[in-house]
C-alpha positions in Angstrom: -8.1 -19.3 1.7 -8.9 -15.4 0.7 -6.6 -13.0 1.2 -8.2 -10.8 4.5 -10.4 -8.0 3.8 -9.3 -4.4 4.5 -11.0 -2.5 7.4 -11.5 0.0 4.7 -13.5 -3.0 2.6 -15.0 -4.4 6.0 -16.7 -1.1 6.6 -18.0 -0.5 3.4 -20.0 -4.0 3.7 -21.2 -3.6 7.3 -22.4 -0.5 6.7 -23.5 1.7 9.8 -22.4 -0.6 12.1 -19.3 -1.3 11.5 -17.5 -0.3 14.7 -19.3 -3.1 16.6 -18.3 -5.9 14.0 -14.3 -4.2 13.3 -14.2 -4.7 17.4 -15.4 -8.1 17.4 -13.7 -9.6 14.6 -10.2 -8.3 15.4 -8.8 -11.4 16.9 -9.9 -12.9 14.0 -8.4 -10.0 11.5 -5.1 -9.8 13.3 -4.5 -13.8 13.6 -4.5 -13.4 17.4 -7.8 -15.4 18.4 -11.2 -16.4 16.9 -14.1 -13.5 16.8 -15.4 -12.1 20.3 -18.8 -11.3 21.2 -22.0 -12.0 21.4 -24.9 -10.7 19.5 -27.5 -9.5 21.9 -30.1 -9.2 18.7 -29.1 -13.0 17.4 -29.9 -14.2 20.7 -33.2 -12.4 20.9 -34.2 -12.2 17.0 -32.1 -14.6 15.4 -34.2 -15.3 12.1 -34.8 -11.6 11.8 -31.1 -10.9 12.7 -29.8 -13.6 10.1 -32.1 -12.2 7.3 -31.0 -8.6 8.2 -27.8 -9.7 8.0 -28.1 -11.0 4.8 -27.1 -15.1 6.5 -30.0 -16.5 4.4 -28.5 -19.7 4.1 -28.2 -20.3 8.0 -31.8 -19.0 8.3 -32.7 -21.5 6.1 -31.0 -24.3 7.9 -32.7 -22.9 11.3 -36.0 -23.0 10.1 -34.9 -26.4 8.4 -34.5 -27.9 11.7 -37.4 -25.9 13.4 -39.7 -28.4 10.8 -37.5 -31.2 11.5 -38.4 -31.1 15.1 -42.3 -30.3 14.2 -42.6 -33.6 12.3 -40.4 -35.4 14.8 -43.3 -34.3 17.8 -46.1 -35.3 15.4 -44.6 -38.4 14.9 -44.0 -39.1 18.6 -47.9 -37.9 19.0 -49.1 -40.4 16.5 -47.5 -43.4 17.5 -49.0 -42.4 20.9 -46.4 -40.8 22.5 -48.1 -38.2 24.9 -46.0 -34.6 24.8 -48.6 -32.5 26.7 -46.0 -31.9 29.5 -43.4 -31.5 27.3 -44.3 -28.6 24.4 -43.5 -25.8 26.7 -40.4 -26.9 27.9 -39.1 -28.1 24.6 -40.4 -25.0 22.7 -38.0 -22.8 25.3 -35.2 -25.1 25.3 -34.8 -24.9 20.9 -35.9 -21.6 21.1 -32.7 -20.8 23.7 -30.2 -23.3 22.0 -31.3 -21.2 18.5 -30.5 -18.3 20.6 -27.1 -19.1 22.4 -25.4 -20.9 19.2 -26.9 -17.6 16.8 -25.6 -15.4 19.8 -22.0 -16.7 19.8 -21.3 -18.3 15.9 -23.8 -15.1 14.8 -20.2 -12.6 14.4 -18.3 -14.9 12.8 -20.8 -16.2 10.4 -21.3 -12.3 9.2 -17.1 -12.1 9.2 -17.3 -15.3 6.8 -19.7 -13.6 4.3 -17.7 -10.0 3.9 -14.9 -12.3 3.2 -16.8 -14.4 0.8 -18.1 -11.3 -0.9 -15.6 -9.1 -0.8 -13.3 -11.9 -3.1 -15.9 -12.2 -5.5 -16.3 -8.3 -6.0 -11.9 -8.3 -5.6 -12.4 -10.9 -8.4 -14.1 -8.4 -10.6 -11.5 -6.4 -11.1 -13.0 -2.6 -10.7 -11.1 0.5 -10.5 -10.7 1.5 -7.3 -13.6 4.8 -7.2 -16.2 1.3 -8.0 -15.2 -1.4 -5.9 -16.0 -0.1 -2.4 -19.2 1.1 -4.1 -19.9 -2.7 -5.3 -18.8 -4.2 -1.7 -21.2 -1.6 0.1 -23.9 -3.2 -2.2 -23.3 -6.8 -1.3 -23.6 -5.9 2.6 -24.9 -4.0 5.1 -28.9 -4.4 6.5 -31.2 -5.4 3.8 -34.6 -5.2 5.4 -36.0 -7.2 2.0 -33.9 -10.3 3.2 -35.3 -10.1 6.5 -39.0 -9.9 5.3 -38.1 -13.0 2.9 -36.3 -15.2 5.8 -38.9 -14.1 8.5 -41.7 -15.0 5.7 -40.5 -17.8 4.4 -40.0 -19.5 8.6 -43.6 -18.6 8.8 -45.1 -20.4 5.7 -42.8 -23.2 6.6 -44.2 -23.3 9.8 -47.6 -23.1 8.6 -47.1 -26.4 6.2 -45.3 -28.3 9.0 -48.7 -27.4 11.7 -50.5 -29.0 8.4 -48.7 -31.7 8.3 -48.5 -32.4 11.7 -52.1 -32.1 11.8 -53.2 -34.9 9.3 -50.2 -36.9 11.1 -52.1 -37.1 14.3 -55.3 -36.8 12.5 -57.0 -33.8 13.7 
């Protein structure tokens, strides 16, 4: 395991924000408890929050099973399986699950990246005047990663509403 960031290193990634995160990851700094908190804008935005975040990797795996659960219903559909009924109230019930697990894992996936990042810019070695400069860099919002994730979900969704298509032959 890394050796815990510094608050000092932890606000340099988070950027603006960074008295909401410091607050919720305490426990988690100190040893005393896991992270606290939800994220009201994971629950409501997660891909865009995840992408803004820079938590490409779970956006990925979101969308992942977003088209897992596409082909699954066009696959029910085709072998006759009628989900007219259904749609809605599955639509709102992935679209909360999404919400709740983002809204309560969301702070301590962000906490594992700063650590993650912040070791690989401690394993660089910089003199000191550099190396909040190149943790700053690795965090913080990044609006392009957020265009990217939210891009990306859409074209996936797209090809899945294809596919789904010619599955139930429409």
């Amino acid at each position: 395991m890394t050796e815990m960031p510094t608050r000092e290193e932890l606000r340099a990634f988070v950027g603006p924000a960074a008295d909401y995160y410091l607050a919720a990851w305490e426990p988690a700094l100190t040893g005393t408890g896991p992270v606290t908190g939800g994220n009201r804008w994971a629950f409501f935005f997660p891909l865009f929050w995840l992408g803004l975040r820079r938590l490409t990797g779970t956006a990925l795996v979101i969308t992942a099973l977003l088209v897992v659960e596409l082909l699954g219903e066009a696959a029910l559909t085709a072998v006759g399986v009628d989900l007219t009924d259904w749609d809605l109230l599955l639509a709102c019930a992935i679209g909360l699950t999404i919400g709740l697990v983002c809204t309560v894992r969301g702070n301590g996936w962000y906490l594992e990246l700063a650590r993650q990042e912040i070791a690989d810019v401690r394993s660089q070695n910089l003199p000191a005047d550099e190396h909040l400069a190149a943790v700053a860099s690795r965090g913080g919002r990044s609006v392009g990663a957020m265009l990217v994730v939210v891009a990306g979900a859409i074209v996936a969704m797209m090809v899945t509403e294809a596919v789904t298509n010619v599955i139930a032959g429409r």
